[in-house]
VOPAGU-2260 file (C-alpha; in pm, 1 decimal, decimal comma):
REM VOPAGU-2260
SITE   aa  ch    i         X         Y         Z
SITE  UNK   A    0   -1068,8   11365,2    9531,8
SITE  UNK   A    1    -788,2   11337,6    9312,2
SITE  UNK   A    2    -526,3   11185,9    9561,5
SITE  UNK   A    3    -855,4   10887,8    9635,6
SITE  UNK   A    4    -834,1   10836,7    9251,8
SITE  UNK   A    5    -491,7   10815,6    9230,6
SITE  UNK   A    6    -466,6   10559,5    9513,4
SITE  UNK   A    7    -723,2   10362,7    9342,7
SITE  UNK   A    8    -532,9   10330,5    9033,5
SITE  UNK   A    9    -211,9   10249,9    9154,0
SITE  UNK   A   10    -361,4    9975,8    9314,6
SITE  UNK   A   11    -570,4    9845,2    9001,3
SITE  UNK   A   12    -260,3    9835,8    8827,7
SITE  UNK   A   13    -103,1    9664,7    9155,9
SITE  UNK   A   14    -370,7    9394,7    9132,1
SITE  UNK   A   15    -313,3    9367,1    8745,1
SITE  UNK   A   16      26,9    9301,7    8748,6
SITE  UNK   A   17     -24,8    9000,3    9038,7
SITE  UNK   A   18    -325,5    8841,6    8816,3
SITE  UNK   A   19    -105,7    8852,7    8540,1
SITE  UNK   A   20     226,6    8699,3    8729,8
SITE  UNK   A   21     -14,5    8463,6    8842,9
SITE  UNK   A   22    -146,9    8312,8    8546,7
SITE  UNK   A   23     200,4    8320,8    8374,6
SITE  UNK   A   24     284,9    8087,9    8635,0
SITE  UNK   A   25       7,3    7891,6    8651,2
SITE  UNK   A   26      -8,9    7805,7    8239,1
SITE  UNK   A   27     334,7    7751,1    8198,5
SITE  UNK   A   28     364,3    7404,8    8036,7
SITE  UNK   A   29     578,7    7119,0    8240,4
SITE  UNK   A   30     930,3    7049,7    8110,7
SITE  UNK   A   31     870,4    6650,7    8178,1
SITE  UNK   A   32     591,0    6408,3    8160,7
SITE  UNK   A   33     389,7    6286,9    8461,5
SITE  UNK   A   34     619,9    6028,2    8606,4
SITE  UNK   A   35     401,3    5787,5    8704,3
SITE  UNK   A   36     295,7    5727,8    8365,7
SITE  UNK   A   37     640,6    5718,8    8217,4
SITE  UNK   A   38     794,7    5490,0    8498,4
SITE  UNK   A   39     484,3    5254,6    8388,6
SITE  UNK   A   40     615,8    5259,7    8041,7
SITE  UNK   A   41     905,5    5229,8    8142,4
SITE  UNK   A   42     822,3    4899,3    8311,1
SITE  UNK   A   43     619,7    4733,5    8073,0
SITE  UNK   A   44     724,1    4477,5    7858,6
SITE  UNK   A   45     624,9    4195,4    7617,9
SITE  UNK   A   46     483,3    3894,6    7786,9
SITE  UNK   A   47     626,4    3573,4    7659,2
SITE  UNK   A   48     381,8    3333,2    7553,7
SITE  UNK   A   49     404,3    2915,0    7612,6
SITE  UNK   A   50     486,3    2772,6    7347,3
SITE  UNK   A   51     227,9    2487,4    7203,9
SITE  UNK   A   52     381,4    2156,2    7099,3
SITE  UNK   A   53     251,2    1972,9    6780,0
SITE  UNK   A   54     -94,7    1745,5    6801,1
SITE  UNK   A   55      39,5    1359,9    6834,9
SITE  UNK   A   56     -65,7    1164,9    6524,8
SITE  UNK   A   57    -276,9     875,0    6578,3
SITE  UNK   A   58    -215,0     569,5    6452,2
SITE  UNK   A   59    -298,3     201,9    6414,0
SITE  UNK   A   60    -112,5     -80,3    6291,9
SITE  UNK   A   61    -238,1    -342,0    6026,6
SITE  UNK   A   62    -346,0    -666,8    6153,3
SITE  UNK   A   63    -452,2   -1033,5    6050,7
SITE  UNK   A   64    -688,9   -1212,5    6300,3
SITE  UNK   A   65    -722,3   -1643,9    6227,5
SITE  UNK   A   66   -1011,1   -1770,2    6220,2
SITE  UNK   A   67   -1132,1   -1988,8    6467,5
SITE  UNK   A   68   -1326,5   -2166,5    6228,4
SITE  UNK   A   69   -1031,1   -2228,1    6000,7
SITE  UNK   A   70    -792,2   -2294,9    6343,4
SITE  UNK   A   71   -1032,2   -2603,7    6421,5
SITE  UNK   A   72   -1073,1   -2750,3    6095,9
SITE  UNK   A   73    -700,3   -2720,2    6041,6
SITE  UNK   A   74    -655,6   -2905,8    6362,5
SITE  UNK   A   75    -877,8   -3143,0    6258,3
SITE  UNK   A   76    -709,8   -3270,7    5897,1
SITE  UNK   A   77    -440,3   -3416,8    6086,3
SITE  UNK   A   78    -595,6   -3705,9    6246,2
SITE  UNK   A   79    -808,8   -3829,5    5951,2
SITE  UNK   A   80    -542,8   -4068,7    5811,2
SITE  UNK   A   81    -506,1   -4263,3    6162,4
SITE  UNK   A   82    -802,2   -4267,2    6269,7
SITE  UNK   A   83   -1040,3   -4288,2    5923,1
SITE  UNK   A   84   -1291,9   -4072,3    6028,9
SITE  UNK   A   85   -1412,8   -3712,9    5886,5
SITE  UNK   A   86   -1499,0   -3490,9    6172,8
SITE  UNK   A   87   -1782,0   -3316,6    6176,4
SITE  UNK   A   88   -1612,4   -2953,3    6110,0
SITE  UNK   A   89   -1426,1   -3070,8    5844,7
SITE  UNK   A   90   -1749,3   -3194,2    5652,0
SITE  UNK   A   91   -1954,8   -2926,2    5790,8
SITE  UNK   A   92   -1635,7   -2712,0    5611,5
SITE  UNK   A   93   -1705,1   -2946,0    5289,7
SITE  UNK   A   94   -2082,3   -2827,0    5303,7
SITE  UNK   A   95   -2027,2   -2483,6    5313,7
SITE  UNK   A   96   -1771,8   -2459,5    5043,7
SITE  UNK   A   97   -2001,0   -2667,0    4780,5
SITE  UNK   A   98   -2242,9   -2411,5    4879,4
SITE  UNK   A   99   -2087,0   -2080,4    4818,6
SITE  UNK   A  100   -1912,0   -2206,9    4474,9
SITE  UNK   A  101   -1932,9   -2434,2    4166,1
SITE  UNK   A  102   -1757,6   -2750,7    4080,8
SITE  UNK   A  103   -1606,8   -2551,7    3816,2
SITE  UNK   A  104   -1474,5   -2327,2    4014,2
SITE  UNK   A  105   -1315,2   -2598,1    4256,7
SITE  UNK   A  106   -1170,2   -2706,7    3942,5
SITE  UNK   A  107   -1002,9   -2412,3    3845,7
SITE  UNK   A  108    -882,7   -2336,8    4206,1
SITE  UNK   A  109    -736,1   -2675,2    4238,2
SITE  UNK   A  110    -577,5   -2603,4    3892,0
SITE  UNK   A  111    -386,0   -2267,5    4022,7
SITE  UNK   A  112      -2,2   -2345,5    4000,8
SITE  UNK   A  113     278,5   -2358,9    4261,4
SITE  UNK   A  114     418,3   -2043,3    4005,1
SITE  UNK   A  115     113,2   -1850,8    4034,8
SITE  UNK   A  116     117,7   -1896,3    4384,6
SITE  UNK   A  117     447,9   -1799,7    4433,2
SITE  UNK   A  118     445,9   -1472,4    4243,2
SITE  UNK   A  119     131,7   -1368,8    4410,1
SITE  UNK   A  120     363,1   -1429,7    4721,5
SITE  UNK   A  121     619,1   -1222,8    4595,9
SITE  UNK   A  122     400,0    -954,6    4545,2
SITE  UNK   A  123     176,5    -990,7    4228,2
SITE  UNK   A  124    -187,2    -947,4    4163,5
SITE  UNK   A  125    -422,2   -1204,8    4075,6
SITE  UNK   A  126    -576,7   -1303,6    3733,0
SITE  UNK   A  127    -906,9   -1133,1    3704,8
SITE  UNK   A  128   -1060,9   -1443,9    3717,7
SITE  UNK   A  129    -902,2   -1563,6    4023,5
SITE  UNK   A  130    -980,5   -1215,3    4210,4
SITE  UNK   A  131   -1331,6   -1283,5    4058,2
SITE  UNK   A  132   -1383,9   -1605,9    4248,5
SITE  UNK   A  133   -1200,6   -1479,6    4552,4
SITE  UNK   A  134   -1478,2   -1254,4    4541,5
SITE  UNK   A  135   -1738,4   -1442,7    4541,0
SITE  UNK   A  136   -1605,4   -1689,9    4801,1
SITE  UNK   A  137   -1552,2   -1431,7    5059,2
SITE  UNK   A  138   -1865,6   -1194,3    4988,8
SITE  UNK   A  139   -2051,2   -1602,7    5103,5
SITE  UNK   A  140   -2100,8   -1562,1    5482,9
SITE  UNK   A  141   -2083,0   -1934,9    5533,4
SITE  UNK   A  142   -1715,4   -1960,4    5348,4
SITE  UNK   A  143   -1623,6   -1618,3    5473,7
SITE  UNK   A  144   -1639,1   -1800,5    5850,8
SITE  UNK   A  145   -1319,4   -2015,6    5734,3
SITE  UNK   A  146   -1084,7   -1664,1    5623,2
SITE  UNK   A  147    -890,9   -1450,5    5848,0
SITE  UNK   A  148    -994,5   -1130,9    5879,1
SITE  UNK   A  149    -752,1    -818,3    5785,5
SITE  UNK   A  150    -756,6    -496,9    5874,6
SITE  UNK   A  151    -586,7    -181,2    5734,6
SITE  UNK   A  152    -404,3      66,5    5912,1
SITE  UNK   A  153    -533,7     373,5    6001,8
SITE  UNK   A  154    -386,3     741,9    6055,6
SITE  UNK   A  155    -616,5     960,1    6246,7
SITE  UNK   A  156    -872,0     762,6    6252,3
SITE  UNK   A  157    -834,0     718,9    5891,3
SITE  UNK   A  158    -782,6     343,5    5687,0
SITE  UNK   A  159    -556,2     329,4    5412,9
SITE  UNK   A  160    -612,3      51,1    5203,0
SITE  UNK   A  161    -321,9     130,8    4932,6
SITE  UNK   A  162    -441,3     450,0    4845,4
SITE  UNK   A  163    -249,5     757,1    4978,8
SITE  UNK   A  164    -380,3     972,9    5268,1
SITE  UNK   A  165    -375,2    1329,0    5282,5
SITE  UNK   A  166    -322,4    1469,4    5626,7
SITE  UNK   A  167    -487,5    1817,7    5621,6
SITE  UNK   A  168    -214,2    2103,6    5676,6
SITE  UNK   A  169    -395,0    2303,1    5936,3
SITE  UNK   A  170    -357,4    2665,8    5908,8
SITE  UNK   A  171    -407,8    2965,6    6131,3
SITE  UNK   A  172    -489,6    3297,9    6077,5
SITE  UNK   A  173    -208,0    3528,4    6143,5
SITE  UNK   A  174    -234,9    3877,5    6243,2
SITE  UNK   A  175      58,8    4093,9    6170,9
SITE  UNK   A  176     167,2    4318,1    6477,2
SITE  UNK   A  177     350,7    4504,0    6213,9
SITE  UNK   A  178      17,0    4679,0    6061,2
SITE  UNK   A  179     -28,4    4757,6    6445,8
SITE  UNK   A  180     271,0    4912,2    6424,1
SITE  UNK   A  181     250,2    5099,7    6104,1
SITE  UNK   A  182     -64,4    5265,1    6257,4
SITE  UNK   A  183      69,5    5420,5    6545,4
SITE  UNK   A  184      74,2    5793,7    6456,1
SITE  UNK   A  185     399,3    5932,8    6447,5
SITE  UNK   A  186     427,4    6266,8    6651,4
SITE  UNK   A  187     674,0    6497,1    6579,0
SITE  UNK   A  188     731,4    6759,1    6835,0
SITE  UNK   A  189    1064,5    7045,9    6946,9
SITE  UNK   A  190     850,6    7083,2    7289,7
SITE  UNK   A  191    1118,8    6887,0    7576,4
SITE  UNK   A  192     797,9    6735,4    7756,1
SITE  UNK   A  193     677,3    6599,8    7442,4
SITE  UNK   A  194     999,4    6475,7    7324,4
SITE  UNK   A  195    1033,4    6305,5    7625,8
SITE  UNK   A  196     717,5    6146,4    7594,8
SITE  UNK   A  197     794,9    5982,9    7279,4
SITE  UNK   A  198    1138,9    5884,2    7320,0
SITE  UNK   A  199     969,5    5692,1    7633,0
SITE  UNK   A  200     747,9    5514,1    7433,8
SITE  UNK   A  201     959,8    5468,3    7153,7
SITE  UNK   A  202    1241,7    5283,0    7388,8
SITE  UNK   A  203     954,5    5088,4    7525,3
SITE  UNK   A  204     907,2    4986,8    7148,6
SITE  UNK   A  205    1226,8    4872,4    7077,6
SITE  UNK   A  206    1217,2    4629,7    7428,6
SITE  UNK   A  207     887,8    4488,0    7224,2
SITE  UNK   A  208    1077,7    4474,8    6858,1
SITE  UNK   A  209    1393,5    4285,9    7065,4
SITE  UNK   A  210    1164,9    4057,3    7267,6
SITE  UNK   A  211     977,7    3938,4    6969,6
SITE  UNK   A  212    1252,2    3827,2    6760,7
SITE  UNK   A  213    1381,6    3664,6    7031,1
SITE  UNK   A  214    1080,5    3480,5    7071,9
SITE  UNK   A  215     995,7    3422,5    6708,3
SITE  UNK   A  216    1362,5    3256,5    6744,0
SITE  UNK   A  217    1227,4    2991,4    7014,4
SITE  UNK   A  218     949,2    2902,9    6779,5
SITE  UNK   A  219    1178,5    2871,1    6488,6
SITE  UNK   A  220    1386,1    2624,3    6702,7
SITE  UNK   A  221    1111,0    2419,5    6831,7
SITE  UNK   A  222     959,5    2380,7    6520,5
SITE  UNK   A  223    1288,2    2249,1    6363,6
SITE  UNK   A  224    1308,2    2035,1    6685,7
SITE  UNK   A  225     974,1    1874,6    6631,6
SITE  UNK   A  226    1045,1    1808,6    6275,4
SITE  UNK   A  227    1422,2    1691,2    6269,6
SITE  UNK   A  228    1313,0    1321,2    6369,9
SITE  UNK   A  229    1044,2    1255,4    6140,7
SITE  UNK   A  230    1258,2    1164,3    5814,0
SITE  UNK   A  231    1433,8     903,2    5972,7
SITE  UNK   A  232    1137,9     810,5    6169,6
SITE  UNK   A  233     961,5     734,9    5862,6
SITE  UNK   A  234    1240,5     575,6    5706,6
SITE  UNK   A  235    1291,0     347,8    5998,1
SITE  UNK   A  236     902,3     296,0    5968,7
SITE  UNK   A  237     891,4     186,0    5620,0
SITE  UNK   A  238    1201,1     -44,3    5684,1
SITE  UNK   A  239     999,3    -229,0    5927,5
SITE  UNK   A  240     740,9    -330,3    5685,6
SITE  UNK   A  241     902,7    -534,8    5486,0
SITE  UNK   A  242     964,9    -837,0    5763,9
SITE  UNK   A  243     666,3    -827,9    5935,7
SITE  UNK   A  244     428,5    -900,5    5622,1
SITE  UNK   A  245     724,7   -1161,5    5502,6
SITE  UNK   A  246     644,5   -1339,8    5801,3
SITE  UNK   A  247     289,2   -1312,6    5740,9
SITE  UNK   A  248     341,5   -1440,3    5387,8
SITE  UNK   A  249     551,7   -1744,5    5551,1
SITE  UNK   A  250     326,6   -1834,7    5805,8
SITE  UNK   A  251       4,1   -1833,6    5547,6
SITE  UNK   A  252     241,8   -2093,9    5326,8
SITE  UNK   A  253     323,9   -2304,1    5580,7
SITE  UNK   A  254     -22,8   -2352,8    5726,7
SITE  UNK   A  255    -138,0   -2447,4    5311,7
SITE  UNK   A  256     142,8   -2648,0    5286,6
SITE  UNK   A  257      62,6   -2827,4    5642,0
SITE  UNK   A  258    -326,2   -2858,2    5530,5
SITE  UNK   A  259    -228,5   -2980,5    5194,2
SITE  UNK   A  260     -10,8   -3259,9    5301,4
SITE  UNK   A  261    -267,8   -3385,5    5586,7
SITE  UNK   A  262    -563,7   -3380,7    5305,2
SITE  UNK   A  263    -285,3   -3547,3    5074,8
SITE  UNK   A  264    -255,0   -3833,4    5358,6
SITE  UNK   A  265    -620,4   -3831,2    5412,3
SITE  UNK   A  266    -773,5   -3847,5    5024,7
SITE  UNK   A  267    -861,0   -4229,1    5028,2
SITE  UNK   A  268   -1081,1   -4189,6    5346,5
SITE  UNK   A  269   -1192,7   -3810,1    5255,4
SITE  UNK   A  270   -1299,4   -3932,9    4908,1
SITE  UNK   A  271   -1486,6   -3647,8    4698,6
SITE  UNK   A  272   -1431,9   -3457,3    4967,9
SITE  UNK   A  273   -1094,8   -3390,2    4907,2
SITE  UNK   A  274   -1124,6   -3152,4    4582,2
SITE  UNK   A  275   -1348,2   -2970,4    4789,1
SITE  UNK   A  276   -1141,5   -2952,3    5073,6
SITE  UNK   A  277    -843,7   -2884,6    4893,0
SITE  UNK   A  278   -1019,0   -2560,9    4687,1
SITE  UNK   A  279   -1111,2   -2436,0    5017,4
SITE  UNK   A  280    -678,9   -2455,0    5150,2
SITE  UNK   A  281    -649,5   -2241,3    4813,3
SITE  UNK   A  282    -887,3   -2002,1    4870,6
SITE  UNK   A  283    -761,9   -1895,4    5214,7
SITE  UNK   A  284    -392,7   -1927,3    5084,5
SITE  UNK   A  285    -454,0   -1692,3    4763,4
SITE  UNK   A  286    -724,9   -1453,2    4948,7
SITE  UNK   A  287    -420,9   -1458,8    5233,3
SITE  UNK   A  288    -126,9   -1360,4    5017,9
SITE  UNK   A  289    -330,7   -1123,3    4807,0
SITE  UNK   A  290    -450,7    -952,7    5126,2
SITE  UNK   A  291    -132,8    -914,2    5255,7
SITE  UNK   A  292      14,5    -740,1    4954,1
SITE  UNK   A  293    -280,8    -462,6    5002,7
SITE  UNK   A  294    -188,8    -466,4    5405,1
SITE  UNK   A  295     177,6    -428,7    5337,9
SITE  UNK   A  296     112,7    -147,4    5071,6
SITE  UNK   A  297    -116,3      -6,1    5305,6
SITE  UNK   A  298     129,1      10,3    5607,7
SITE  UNK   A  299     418,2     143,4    5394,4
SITE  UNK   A  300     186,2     448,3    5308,8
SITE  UNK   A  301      70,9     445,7    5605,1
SITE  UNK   A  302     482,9     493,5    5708,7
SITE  UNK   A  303     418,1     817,9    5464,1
SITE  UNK   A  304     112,3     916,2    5582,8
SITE  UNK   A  305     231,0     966,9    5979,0
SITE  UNK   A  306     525,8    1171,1    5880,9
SITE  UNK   A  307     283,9    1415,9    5652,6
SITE  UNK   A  308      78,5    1441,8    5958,0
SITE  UNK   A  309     364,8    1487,2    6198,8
SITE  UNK   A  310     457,9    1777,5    5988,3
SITE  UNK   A  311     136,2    1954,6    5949,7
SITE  UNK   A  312     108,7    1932,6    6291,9
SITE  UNK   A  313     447,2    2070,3    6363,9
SITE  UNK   A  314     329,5    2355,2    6133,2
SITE  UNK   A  315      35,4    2408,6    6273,5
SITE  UNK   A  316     202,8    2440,2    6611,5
SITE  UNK   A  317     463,6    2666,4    6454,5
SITE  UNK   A  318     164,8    2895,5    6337,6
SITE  UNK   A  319      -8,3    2935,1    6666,8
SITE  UNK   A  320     305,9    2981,4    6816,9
SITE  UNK   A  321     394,4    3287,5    6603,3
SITE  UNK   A  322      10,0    3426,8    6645,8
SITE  UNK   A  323      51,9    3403,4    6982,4
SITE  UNK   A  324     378,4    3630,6    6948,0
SITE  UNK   A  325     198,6    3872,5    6712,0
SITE  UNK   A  326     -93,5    3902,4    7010,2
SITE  UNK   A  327     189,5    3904,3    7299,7
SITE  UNK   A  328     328,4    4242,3    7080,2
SITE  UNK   A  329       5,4    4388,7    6959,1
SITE  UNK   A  330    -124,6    4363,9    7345,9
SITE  UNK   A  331     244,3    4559,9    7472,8
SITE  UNK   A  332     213,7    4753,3    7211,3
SITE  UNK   A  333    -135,0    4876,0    7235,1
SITE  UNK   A  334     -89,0    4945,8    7617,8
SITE  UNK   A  335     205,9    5136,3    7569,8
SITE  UNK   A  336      76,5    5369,1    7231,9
SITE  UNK   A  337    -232,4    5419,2    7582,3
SITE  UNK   A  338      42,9    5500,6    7832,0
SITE  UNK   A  339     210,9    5748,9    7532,9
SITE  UNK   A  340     -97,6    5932,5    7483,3
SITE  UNK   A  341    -162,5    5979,7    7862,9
SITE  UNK   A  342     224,5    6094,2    7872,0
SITE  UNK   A  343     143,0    6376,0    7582,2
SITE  UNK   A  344    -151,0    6443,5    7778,2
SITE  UNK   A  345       9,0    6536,0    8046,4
SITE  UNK   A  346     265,9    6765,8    7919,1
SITE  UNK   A  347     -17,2    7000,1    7923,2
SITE  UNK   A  348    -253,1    6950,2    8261,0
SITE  UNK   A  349     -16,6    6895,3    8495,6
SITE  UNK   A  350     -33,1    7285,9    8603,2
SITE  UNK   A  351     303,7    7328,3    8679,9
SITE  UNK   A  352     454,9    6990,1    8625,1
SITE  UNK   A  353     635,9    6735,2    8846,9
């Protein structure tokens, strides 16, 4: 009986010993994280993002459209000396003038002086009585028929009629990938699997911190690319100005001037039409040259206007460019802080390691 009991504990203790050298084994942690995870951390990196370019600014120029009514009755002053007859449009032109303003007020058109006239051309604003009868002629359907029609420039979609135009600066929110960063809990650990771990993930980080700079770099550049031209585009815009409404100011003369001399020619056989002709030459030259100052102050800020807006939009770009960096980052880096944690993980269930 006692030889059976000793066998039988010898062999508990026998069976001890190999359940115990068994789980020592067994729940030993791994010297290394599970490779598969740390080769895909190893392989990840930031994705770089296409760049947007700036929104094109819309624009339209100013303009001056004849009228036709104005074209024919023009055309028509020329042959009333020969021929001693008053055309239909040009008393028709008579009627509608009498009609929209006062004898008066013929009068004191017909009294406006070659000086006024020319420093209006040069530039100059009208006497508030003048502008007042301007007025009033051109807000009369009938006489507004015989006056070109003028119309301002516009910058996305807006008119600038002297007055300066704001472009709006658009701005977009920008998330930091830094506070991303700053949130990623730091582990500190002497076990080699965990180490390892980390410094995986924390090489993976500095590929992210390397890539981004070198992509905030390419934004930087085109943004100074898009914006190096407008300065002297502007300049050249605002340059160009000056002649084209100098030729409009010419041209509106020289038609007055033409008009004046054929009424001049024809006075014996237009009789009281004439003054009433004549007021009507004034009117289109005066509401001409005073229109044209507003057009050409108009299209010079306009000249201002486009390069605001070209650089809003070149900001603009330049912020969505860098958001899109911060998300680029912030994406890497959230997959990889995923990958790390799987890494750590395994350091402790991969019974035995790799």
């Amino acid at each position: 009986m006692k030889k059976r009991t000793l066998k039988l504990a010898v062999f508990s203790l026998m069976m001890t010993a190999m359940l115990f050298n068994c789980k020592d084994k067994d729940s030993a942690d791994p010297t290394k994280p599970n490779e598969d995870i740390t080769k895909a951390l190893d392989d990840l990196n930031l994705t770089s993002p296409t760049l947007d370019k700036p929104a094109e600014v819309k624009s339209t120029a100013a303009s001056i459209e004849a009228s036709a009514k104005a074209t024919e009755v023009n055309g028509a002053l020329d042959g009333i000396a020969a021929s001693g007859v008053v055309p239909a449009s040009v008393s028709g032109a008579a009627a509608d003038v009498k009609g929209a303003i006062s004898d008066a007020e013929v009068s004191t058109l017909n009294g406006v002086s070659a000086e006024t006239i020319n420093a209006v051309a040069a530039g100059g604003t009208l006497s508030p009585e003048l502008k007042a009868l301007l007025d009033k002629a051109s807000s009369n359907p009938a006489l507004a028929a015989y006056l070109p029609k003028f119309t301002f420039p516009t910058v996305n979609g807006v008119a600038l009629k002297g007055g300066r135009i704001a472009a709006a600066t658009e701005t977009a929110a920008r998330t930091s990938a830094s506070e991303s960063v700053d949130a990623i809990e730091k582990v500190t650990v002497d076990d080699a699997c965990l180490a390892a771990a980390n410094a995986t993930f924390d090489a993976a980080k500095a590929r992210f911190d390397a890539s981004k700079a070198a992509e905030v770099v390419k934004v930087t550049a085109q943004y100074n690319s898009d914006i190096q031209p407008i300065a002297t585009e502007q300049t050249a815009c605002t340059a160009g100005v000056t002649p084209v409404f100098a030729g409009y100011r010419t041209a509106a003369q020289q038609t007055a001037s033409a008009a004046i001399a054929d009424l001049d020619a024809a006075q014996t056989v237009l009789g009281p039409l004439y003054p009433v002709l004549k007021a009507l030459v004034n009117i289109q030259l005066l509401g001409a040259l005073s229109s044209i100052n507003q057009l050409e102050a108009a299209e010079k800020q306009a000249c201002i206007a486009k390069a605001t807006a070209a650089t809003d939009n070149a900001k603009a770009a330049q912020t969505a460019n860098l958001a899109k960096v911060d998300a680029a980052y912030t994406a890497a880096l959230s997959q990889a802080t995923k990958l790390r944690a799987d890494a750590l993980a395994s350091c402790h269930n991969q019974g035995g390691g790799n």
